[in-house]
Structures are given as C-alpha cells and as structure tokens.
VORO-750818 format. One record per residue (C-alpha): residue number from 1; x, y, z; residue in three letters. Coordinates in steps of 0.1 Angstrom, whole numbers, plus 5000, padded with zeros to 4 digits. Layout:
N
@seq=NUM	x=X	y=Y	z=Z	type=ALA;
...
This chain:
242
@seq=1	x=4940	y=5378	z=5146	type=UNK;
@seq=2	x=4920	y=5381	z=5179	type=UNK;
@seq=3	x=4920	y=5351	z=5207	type=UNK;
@seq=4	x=4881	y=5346	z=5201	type=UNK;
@seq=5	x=4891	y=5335	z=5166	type=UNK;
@seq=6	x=4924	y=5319	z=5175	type=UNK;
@seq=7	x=4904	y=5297	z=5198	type=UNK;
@seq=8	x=4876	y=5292	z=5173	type=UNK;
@seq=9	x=4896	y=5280	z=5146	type=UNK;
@seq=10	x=4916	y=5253	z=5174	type=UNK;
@seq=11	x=4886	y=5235	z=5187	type=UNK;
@seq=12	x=4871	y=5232	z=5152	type=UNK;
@seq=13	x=4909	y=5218	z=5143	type=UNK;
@seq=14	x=4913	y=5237	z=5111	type=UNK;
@seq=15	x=4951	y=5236	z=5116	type=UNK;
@seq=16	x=4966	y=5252	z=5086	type=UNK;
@seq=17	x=4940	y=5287	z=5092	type=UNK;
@seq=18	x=4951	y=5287	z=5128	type=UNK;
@seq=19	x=4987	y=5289	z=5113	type=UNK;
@seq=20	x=4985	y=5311	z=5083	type=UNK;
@seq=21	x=4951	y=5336	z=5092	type=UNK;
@seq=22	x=4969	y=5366	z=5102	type=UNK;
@seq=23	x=4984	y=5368	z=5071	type=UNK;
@seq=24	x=4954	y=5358	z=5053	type=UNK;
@seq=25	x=4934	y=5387	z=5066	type=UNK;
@seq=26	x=4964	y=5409	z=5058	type=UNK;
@seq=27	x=4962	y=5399	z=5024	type=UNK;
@seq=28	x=4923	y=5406	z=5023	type=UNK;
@seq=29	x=4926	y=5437	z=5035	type=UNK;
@seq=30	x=4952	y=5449	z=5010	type=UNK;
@seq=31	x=4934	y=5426	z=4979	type=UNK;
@seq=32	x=4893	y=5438	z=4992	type=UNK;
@seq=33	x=4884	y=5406	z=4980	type=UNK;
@seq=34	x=4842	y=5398	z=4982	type=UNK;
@seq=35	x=4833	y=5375	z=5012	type=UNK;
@seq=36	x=4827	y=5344	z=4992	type=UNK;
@seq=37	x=4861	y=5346	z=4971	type=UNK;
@seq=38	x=4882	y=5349	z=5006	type=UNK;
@seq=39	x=4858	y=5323	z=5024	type=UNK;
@seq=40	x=4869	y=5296	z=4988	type=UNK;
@seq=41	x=4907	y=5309	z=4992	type=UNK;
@seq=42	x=4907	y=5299	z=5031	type=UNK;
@seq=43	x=4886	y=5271	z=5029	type=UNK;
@seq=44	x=4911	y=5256	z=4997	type=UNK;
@seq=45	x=4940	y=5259	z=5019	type=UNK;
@seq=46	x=4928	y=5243	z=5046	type=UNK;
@seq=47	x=4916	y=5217	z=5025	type=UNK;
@seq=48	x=4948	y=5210	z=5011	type=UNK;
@seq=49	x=4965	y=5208	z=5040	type=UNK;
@seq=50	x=4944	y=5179	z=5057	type=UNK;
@seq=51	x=4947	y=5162	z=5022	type=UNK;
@seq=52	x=4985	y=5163	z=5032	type=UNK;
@seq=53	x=4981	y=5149	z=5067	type=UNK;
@seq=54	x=4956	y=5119	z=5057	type=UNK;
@seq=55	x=4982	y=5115	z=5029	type=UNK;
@seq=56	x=5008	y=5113	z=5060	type=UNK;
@seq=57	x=4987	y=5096	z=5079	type=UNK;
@seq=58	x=4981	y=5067	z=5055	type=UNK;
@seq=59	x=5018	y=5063	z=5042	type=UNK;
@seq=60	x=5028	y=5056	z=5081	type=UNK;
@seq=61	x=5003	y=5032	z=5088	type=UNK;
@seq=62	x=5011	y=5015	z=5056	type=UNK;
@seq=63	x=5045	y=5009	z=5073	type=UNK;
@seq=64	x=5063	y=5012	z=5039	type=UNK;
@seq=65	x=5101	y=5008	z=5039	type=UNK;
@seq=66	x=5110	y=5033	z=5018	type=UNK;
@seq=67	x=5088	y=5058	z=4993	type=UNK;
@seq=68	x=5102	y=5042	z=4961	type=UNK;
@seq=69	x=5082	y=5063	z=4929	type=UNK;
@seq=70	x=5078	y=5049	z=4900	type=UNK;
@seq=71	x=5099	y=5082	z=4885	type=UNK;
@seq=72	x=5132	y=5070	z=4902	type=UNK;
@seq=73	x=5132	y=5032	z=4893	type=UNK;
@seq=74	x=5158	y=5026	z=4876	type=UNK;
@seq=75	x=5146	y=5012	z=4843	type=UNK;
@seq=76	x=5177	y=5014	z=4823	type=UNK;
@seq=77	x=5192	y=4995	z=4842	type=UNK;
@seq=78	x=5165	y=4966	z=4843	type=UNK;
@seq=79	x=5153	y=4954	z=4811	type=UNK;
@seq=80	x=5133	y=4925	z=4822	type=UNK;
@seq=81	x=5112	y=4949	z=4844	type=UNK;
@seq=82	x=5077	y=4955	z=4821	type=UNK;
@seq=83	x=5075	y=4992	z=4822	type=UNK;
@seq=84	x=5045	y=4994	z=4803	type=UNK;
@seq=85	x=5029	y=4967	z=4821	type=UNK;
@seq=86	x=5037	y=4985	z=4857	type=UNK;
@seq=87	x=5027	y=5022	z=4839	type=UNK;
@seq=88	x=4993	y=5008	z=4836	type=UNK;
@seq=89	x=4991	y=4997	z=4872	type=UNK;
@seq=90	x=4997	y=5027	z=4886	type=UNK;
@seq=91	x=4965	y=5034	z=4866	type=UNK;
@seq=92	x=4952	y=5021	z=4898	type=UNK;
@seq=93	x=4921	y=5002	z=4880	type=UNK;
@seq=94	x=4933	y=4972	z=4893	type=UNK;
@seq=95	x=4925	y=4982	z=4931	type=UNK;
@seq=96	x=4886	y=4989	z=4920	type=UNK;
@seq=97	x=4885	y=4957	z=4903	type=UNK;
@seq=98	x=4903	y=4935	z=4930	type=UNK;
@seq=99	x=4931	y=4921	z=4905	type=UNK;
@seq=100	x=4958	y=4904	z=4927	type=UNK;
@seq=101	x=4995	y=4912	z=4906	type=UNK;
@seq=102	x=5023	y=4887	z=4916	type=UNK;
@seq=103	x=5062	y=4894	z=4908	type=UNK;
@seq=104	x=5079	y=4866	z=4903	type=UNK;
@seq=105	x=5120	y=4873	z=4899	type=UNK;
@seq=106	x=5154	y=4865	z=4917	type=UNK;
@seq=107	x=5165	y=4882	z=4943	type=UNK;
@seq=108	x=5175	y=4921	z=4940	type=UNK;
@seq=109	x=5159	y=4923	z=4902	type=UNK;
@seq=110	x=5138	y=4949	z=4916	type=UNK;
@seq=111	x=5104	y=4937	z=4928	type=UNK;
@seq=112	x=5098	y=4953	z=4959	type=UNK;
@seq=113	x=5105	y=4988	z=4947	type=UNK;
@seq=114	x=5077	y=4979	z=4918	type=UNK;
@seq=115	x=5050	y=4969	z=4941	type=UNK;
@seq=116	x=5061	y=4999	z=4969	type=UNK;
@seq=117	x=5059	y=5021	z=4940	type=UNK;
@seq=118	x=5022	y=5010	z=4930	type=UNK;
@seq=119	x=5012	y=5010	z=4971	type=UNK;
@seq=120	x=5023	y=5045	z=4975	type=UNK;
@seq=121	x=5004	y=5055	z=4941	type=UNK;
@seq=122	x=4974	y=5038	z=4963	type=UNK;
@seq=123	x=4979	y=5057	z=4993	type=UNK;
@seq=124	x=4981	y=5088	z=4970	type=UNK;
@seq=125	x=4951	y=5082	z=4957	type=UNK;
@seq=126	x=4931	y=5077	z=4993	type=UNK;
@seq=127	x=4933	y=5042	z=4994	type=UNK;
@seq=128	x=4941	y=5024	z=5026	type=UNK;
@seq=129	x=4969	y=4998	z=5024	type=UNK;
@seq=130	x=5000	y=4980	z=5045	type=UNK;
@seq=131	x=5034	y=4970	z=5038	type=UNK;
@seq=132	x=5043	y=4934	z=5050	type=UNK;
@seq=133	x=5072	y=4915	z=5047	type=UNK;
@seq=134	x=5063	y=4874	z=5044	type=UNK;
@seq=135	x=5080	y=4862	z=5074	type=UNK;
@seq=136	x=5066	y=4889	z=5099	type=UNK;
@seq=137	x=5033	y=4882	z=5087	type=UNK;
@seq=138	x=5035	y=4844	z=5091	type=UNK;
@seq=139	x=5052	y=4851	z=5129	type=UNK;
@seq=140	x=5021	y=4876	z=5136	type=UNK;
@seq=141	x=5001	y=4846	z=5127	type=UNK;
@seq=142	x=5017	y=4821	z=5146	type=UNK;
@seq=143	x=5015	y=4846	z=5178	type=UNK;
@seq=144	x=4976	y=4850	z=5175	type=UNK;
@seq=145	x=4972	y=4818	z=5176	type=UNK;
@seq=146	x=4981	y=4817	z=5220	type=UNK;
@seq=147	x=4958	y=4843	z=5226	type=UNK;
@seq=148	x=4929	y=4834	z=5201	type=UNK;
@seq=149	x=4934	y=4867	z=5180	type=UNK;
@seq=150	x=4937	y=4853	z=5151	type=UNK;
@seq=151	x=4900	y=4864	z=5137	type=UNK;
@seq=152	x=4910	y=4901	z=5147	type=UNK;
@seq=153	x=4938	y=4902	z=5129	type=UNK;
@seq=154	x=4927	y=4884	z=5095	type=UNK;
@seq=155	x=4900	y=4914	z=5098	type=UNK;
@seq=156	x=4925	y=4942	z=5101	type=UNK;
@seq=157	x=4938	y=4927	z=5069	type=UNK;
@seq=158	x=4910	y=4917	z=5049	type=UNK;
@seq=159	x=4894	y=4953	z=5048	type=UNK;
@seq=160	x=4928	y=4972	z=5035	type=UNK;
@seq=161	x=4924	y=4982	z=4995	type=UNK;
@seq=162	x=4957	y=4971	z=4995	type=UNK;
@seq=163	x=4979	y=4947	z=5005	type=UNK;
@seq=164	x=5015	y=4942	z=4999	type=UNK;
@seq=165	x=5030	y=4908	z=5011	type=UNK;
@seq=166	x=5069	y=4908	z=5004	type=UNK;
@seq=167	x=5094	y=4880	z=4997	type=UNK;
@seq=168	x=5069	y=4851	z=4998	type=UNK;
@seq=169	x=5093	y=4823	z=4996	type=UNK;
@seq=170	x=5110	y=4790	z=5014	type=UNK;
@seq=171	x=5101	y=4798	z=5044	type=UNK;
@seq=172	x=5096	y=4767	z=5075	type=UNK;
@seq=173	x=5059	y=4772	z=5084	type=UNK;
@seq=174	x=5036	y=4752	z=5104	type=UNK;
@seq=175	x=5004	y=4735	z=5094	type=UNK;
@seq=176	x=4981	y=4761	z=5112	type=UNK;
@seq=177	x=5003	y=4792	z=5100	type=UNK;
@seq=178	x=4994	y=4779	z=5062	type=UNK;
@seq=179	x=4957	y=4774	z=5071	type=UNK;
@seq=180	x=4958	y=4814	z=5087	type=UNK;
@seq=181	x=4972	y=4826	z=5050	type=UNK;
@seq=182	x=4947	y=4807	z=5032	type=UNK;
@seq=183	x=4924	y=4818	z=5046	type=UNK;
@seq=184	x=4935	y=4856	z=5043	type=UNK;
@seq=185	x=4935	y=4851	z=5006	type=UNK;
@seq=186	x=4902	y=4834	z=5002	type=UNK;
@seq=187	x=4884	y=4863	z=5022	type=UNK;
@seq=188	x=4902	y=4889	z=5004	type=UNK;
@seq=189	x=4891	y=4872	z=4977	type=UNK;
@seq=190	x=4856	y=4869	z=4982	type=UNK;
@seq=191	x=4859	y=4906	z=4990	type=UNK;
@seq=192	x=4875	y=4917	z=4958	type=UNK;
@seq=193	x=4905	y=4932	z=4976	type=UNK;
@seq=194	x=4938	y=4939	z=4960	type=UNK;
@seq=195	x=4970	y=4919	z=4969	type=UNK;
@seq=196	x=5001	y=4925	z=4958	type=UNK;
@seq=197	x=5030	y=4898	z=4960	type=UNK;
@seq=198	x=5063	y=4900	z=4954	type=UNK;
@seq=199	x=5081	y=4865	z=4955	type=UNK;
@seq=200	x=5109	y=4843	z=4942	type=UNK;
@seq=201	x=5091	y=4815	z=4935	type=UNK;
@seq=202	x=5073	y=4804	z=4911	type=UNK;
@seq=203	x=5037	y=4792	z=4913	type=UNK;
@seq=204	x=5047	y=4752	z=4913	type=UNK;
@seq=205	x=5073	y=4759	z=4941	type=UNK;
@seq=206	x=5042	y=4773	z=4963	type=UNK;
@seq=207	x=5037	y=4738	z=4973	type=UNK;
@seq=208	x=5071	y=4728	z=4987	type=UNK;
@seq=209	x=5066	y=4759	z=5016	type=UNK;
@seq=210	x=5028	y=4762	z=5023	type=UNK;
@seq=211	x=5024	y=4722	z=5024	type=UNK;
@seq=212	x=4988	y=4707	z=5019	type=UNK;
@seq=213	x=4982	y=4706	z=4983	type=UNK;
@seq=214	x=4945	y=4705	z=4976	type=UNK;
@seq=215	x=4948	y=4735	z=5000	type=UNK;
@seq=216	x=4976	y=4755	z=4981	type=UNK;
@seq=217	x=4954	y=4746	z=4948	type=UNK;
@seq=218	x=4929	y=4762	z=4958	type=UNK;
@seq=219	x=4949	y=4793	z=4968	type=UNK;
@seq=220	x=4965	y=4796	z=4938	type=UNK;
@seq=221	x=4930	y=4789	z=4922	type=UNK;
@seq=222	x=4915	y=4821	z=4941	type=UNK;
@seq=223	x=4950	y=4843	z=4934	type=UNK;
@seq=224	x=4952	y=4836	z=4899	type=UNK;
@seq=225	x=4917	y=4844	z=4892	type=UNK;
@seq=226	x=4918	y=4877	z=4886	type=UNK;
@seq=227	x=4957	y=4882	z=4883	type=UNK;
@seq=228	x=4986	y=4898	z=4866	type=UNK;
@seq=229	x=5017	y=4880	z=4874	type=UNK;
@seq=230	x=5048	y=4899	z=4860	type=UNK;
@seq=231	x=5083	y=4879	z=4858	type=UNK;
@seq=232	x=5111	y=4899	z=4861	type=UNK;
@seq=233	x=5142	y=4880	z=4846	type=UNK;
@seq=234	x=5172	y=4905	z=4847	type=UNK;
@seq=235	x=5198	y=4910	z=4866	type=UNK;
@seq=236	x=5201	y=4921	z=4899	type=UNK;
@seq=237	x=5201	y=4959	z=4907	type=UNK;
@seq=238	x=5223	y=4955	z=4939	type=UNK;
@seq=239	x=5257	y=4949	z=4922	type=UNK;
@seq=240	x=5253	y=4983	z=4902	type=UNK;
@seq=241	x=5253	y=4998	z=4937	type=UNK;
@seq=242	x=5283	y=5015	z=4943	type=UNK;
C-alpha cells in the first residue's frame, strides 16, 4: 500500500482498512475478485469494526461495574431469580416501550448483575445508557445545587435509553435532593424512557427515605405505570463465594 492511500484512508478515519489493506490487496490479487465484491468485502470490515468501537464506546460511558451476561448468572444457584421473566427483558421491548422494571430483594440475592446484564444487552443493541449507584447520584445532586447545574444534569439523564439506578434504599437525603429525583422520574416519564432499579425496599418503605408523601405517591404513581417489578426472595449469592 502506497502513502497516497495510506494517507487517504487516515483523514477519512477508516481505521480497520488503514490496518489490514496491504493484506487486503494481497488477497485480491491472488483471489481476482470483480471491483464491487472487493469494494463489499472492505467496506464490511470496516463496518464491523466501528460497530466494535461505538460498542466500546458506549459500554465506557455507561460506567458499568462489571460486564455481567445473562449466560454467566448463576441461576442454579438462585431460585427466586425469574429466569423467564428476565429472558424476555433482554428481548429489549421494554426500552422501545418505556417500561420502568424494579428489583426488589435483600442484599447479595443477585439484583445488580440482572439489571447490568439487561444494560449491557442495551448497549449491544445501540442504545445509550449509564450505570449509577443511588448514593452517587443523590451526592451529584446535592453538588449541583451550589453552582445551579442542576437543569444540565437532569438533561444528561433524561435523554439516556437507559438508566440503571442501583441500591435505592435508606439513605439520609435532604428535602431538595428528593425534589431533584422526582423530578428525574417524572421527565423520564413523560419521555417514555427506560429506568431500571434495583433496591431493597419495598414500595411502602419508599416513603421513610424520600420524605414528602404526596410527592413519593406520585412517584411511585408515574414508576409503576408502566412497570415490571421482579422480587427476588432467595438467598444470597455472596456466601457461595469461595
């Protein structure tokens, strides 16, 4: 490959050709394939390749702890998990339709790796989502509240496909911290955008941590709408460990 063409295929960024032309056009000189059949074979394998990198791309920004599959939970060993239930999720039908799903089970039954497993299936499938634990949320909430930034970030969030809040539960919140997440859910709501919770509590307890009631009514109102809340009593999967 000549440095005309080198240079030709960097500024137009196709990446994987730059890498794997020479031995492209060794191949099409030994195969004589027609124009158009080598053009498709090029063009596919560069088109593969950015499918790869937005993939990457989308996984990091999603901030996901780990890339927990749905193939490598461990079902066996969790009967109260709903395999069927979770199957269908990854199904992904409930992103297009803006279906919230809630898991509700003790500690370590395995509810975060469910709802990681579903977010990556999302990201797989082009969808643009974020990984969130429940207390950093609530702190970036508080934080944007000194610098007035709270409108920016309820936008950043309200647009994702997806979003995964984990470990909702007891946590010591103040008034305008509850007001920020309500009104998160409402315009997620309003946009038919998909929220995924995992959470120890059940949905009476909501009221002991977010405070106002009429306001966590109407919350749970909005969340349980278009819902599938999936209870996970079993035991937990961290004393197998080991």
């Amino acid at each position: 490959m000549d440095d005309d063409l080198q240079e030709l295929l960097k500024n137009l960024k196709l990446r994987r050709l730059s890498k794997i032309m020479t031995e492209e056009l060794a191949w099409a000189e030994a195969n004589s394939p027609s124009y158009s059949d080598f053009l498709r074979r090029i063009l596919r394998k560069e088109r593969i390749a950015q499918q790869e990198r937005f993939l990457e791309y989308r996984v990091r920004r999603a901030k996901l702890p780990e890339r927990w599959s749905l193939g490598t939970y461990p079902w066996d060993l969790q009967p109260g998990a709903d395999k069927r239930a979770i199957e269908q999720l990854a199904e992904l039908d409930f992103v297009a339709a803006g279906r919230n799903v809630v898991w509700i089970g003790d500690t370590g039954v395995g509810k975060t790796g469910l709802a990681s497993a579903v977010l990556l299936k999302a990201l797989h499938h082009g969808y643009r989502g974020l990984f969130v634990k429940a207390q950093d949320l609530f702190d970036e909430m508080y934080t944007t509240l000194a610098d007035r930034s709270s409108r920016k970030l309820l936008n950043n969030l309200v647009r994702l496909d997806v979003l995964l809040i984990d470990e909702l539960g007891y946590l010591n919140l103040r008034p305008e911290q509850s007001n920020i997440f309500f009104k998160l859910m409402e315009e997620r709501y309003a946009g038919r955008k998909a929220t995924l919770i995992t959470t120890n509590l059940d949905y009476d307890d909501w009221y002991g941590f977010l405070g106002n009631k009429e306001m966590v009514k109407a919350l749970l109102d909005r969340l349980r709408h278009r819902c599938l809340t999936l209870r996970i009593d079993g035991p937990s999967l961290r004393t197998r460990e080991g």
